[in-house]
Phi, psi and omega in degrees: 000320172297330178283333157303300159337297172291326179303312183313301207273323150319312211058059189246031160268325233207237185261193218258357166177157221265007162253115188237158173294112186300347161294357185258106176275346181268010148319283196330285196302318172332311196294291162301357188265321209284292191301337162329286228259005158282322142350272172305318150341302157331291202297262168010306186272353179276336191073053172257158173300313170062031143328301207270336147330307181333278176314297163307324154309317169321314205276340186288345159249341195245357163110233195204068173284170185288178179238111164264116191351166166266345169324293217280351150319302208254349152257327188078006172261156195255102196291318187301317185268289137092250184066349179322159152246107204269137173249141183237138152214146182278149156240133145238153170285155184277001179262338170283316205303319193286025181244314181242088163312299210292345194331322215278303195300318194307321167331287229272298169349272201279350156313302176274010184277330209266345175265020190243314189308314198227044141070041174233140203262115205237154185260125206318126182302299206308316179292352189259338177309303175311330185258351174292300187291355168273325168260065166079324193105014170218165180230171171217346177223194195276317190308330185287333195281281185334352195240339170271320188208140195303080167233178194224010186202129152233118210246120163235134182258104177302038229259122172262316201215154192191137201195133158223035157273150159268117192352114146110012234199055199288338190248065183202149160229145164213141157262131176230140183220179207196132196175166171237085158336105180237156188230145223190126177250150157253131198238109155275133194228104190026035054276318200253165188260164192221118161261160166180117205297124157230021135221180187200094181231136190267106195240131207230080156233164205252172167173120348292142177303318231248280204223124159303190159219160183306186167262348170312338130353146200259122166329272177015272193316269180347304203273342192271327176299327198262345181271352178290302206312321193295280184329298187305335185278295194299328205271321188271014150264358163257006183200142188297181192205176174280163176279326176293339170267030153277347204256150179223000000 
């Protein structure tokens, strides 16, 4: 830690001291690297999380690159470059569903308004809403939905739980949900199309990750910040994203 220290107050890595010559073009970075990760020192010795410090510094050297989805990790596929055409379909439990009517939709709502943002072409929830409800309110298997409609993907977000008090904790809010994500490729292989599942992932997000909060807070709101959050979790495993929407 002292030898860290003394490079700061030296620059003895770089000239003999941070009022440097503007001709030492290899100051600058030198400077900044320094001030990066004194930073990040900081953050560490106040004992904060310093995420989203991090995450800035980072961008402060190194700019603000994309990330790539776990989608296009675990398939290679790209939906946005591409060119897919994503079918989103919802599972709610009838005990979430009878709590949160509206749930199914605000997913599928906001999954796809934030997977359109970055140019992936999805086949209108309404017509896949219309043939679910034509057949009972339910689908069962991936092949029905691929037999119906031009997709080249199909994603269903599986959701076992959805909450947003915090356990034990009647006057706090925190939101948790629990669920799985599958991904399902459609092939035509001369008249007929062929599905078969290639991903599978399970996404747990909390919102706020650090503390709960009162209730003073409007239910309303709160539940609408926490459902941003959830749609914003699922939609940056499925298309890549900036290193900056990581930070909260």
């Amino acid at each position: 830690m002292e030898d860290i220290r003394r490079m700061f107050v030296t620059g003895s890595d770089c000239c003999n001291s941070f009022q440097t010559d503007r001709r030492c073009r290899r100051c600058t970075p030198a400077i900044r690297r320094r001030w990066a990760l004194l930073l990040c020192l900081a953050v560490l010795s106040a004992g904060q999380s310093g995420c989203s410090l991090f995450v800035m510094a980072g961008k402060m050297i190194y700019g603000d690159p994309k990330i790539a989805s776990k989608f296009k990790l675990g398939t290679g596929m790209d939906l946005a470059k591409d060119d897919k055409t994503v079918l989103v379909v919802c599972s709610i439990p009838e005990s979430v569903r009878n709590e949160f009517p509206s749930i199914e939709f605000d997913l599928i709502d906001g999954t796809i308004r934030r997977l359109k943002r970055r140019g992936i072409q999805v086949v209108n929830p309404d017509d896949v809403a219309s043939w679910i409800d034509d057949n009972g309110g339910y689908w069962e298997e991936p092949d029905e939905l691929a037999e119906h409609f031009n997709a080249d993907v199909i994603i269903h977000v599986d959701l076992n739980r959805f909450s947003y008090k915090e356990e034990n904790s009647p006057s706090m809010y925190r939101g948790r949900a629990e669920g799985t994500i599958y991904g399902y490729e459609v092939r035509k292989v001369g008249d007929e199309k062929r599905v078969r599942e290639v991903f599978v992932r399970e996404f747990i997000p909390v919102y706020p990750a650090n503390s709960p909060i009162p209730v003073e807070v409007p239910v309303r709101v709160f539940q609408k910040r926490f459902l941003d959050h959830v749609t914003t979790q699922i939609t940056q495993m499925l298309a890549d994203h900036r290193i900056s929407e990581l930070i909260k």
